[in-house]
C-alpha positions as CSV (number, residue, x, y, z in Angstrom):
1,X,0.0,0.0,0.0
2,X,2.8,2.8,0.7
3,X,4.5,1.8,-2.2
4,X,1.5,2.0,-4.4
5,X,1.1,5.6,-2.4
6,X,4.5,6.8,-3.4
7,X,4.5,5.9,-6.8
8,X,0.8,7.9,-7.4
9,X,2.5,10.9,-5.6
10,X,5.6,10.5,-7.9
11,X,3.1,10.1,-11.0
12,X,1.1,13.2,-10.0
13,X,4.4,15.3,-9.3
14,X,5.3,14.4,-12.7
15,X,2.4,15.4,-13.9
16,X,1.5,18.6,-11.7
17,X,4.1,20.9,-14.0
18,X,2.7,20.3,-17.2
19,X,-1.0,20.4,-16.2
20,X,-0.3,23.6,-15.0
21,X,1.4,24.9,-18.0
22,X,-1.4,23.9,-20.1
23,X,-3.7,25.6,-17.4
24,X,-1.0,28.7,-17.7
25,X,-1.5,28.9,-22.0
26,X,-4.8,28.6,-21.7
27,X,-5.4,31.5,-18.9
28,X,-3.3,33.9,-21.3
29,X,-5.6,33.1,-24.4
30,X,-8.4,33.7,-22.0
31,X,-6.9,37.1,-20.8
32,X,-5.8,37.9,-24.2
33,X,-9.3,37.4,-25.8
34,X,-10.2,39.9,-23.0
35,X,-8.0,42.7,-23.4
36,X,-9.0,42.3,-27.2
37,X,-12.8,42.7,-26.2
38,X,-11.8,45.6,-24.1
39,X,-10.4,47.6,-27.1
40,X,-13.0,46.5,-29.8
41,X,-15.2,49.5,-28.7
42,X,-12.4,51.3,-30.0
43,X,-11.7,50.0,-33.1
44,X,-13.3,49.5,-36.5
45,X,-14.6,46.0,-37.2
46,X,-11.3,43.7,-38.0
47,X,-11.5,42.7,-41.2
48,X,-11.7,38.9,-40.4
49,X,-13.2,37.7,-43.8
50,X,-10.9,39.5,-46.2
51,X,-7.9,37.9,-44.1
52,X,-9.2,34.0,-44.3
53,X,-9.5,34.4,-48.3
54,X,-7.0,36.1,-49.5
55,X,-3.4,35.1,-50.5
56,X,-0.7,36.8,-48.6
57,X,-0.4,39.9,-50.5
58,X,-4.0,40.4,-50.3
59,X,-3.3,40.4,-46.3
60,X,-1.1,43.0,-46.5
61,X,-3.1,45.3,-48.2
62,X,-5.9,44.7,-46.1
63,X,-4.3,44.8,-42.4
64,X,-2.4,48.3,-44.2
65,X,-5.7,49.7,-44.9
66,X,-6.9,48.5,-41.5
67,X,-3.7,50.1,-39.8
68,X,-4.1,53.0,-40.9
69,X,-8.1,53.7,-40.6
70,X,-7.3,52.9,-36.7
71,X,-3.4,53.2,-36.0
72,X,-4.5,52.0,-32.0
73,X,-5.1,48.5,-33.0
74,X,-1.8,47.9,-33.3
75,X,-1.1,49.0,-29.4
76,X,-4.0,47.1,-28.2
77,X,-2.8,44.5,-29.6
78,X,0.5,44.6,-28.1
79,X,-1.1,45.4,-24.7
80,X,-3.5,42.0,-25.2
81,X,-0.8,40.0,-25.6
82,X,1.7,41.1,-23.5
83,X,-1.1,41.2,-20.9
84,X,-1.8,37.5,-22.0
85,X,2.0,36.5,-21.3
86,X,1.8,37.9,-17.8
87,X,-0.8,36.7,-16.7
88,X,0.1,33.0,-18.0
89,X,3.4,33.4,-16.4
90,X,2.9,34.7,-13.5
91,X,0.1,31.7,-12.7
92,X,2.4,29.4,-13.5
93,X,5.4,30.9,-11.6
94,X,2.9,31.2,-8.6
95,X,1.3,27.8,-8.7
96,X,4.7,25.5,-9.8
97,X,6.7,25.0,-6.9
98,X,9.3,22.0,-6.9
99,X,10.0,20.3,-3.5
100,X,13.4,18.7,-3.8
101,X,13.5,16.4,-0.9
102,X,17.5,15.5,-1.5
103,X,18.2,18.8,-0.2
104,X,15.2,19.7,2.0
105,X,14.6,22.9,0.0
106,X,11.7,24.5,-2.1
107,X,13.0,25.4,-5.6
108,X,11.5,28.0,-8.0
109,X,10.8,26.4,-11.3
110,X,11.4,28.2,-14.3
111,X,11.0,26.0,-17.1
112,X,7.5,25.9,-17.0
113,X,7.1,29.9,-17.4
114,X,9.7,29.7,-19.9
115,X,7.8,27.7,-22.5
116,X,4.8,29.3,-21.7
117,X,6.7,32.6,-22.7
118,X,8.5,31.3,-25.3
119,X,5.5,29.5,-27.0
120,X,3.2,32.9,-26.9
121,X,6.1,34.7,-28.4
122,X,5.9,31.7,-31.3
123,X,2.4,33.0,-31.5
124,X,2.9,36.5,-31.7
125,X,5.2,36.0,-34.3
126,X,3.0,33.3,-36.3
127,X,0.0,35.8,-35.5
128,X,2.3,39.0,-36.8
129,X,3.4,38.2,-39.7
130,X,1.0,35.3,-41.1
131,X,-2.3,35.6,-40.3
132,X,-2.7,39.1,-39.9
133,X,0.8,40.7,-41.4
134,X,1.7,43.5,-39.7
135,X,5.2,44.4,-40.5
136,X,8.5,43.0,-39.1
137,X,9.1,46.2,-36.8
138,X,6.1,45.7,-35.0
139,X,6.2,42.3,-34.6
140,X,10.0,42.7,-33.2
141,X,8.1,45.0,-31.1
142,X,5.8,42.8,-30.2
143,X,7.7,39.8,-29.1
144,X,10.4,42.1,-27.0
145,X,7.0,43.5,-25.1
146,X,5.8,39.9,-24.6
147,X,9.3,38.8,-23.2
148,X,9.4,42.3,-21.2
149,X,6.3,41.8,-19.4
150,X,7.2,37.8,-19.3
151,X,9.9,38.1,-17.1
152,X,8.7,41.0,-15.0
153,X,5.8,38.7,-14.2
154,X,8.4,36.1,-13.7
155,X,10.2,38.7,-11.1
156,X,7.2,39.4,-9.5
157,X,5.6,36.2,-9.2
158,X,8.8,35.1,-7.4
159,X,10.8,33.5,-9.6
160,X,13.9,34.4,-9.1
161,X,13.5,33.7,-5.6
162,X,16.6,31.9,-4.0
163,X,15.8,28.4,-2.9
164,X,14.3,28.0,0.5
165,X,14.9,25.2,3.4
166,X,11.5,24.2,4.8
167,X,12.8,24.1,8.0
168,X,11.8,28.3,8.0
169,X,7.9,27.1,7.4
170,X,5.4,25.6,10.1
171,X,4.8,22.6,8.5
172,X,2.0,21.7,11.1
């Protein structure tokens, strides 16, 4: 029976890190869907359609024409998903706490927020200059405010934290 127990708790610390990180991606998609439906009010209607069918030239043209009849869609969108990033990172930074029982100290992971990081700065830059191309600069500009606001939630979430003994905690 105990070893049955330590082998479930070994499966579900396995496991624990990348539930969370799929918990993390799918939080910023959530917050980044917000902070988009906070700005539409804002904005002229995204030209959605004329994206899905046209060829990549066509794109072009249409997110130039779009750019310039409303030249804050481009910062909303790097506040959505830099916004996104944060809060994804900073959940998981929070939540993802490694007990290394060889050393009898709480570690900070940061593996975990650097994939999440790292895979919604693929997306920014999949997002930037494939499905709705907006120009190298800004998606440079996009992915270095996405790894900006990343690591500051990193920071601030603790991250960078120096491992702990749990000998300072009541463990009671």
């Amino acid at each position: 029976m105990r070893t049955i127990k330590a082998a479930y708790k070994k499966i579900a610390n396995a496991v624990r890190p990348v539930l969370l990180s799929i918990v993390a991606l799918f939080l910023a998609g959530v917050i980044t869907t917000v902070f988009h439906l906070i700005f539409t009010p804002f904005l002229d209607p995204f030209p959605q359609e004329a994206l899905m069918s046209a060829d990549w030239a066509g794109k072009v043209a249409a997110m130039d024409a779009y750019m310039k009849a409303n030249p804050f869609a481009v910062y909303s969108a790097l506040i959505a998903h830099g916004m996104g990033a944060f809060a994804g990172v900073y959940f998981l930074t929070r939540l993802n706490i490694a007990y290394d029982r060889k050393n009898n100290i709480v570690r900070p992971q940061w593996i975990g927020p650097l994939i999440v990081a790292g895979f919604w700065m693929y997306a920014d830059i999949q997002n930037d200059l494939r499905d709705a191309p907006i120009g190298p600069a800004w998606t440079i500009l996009d992915v270095v405010v996405t790894a900006v606001l990343s690591f500051l939630a990193y920071l601030l979430a603790g991250g960078a934290r120096k491992a702990r003994t749990t000998d300072e905690f009541y463990k009671g």
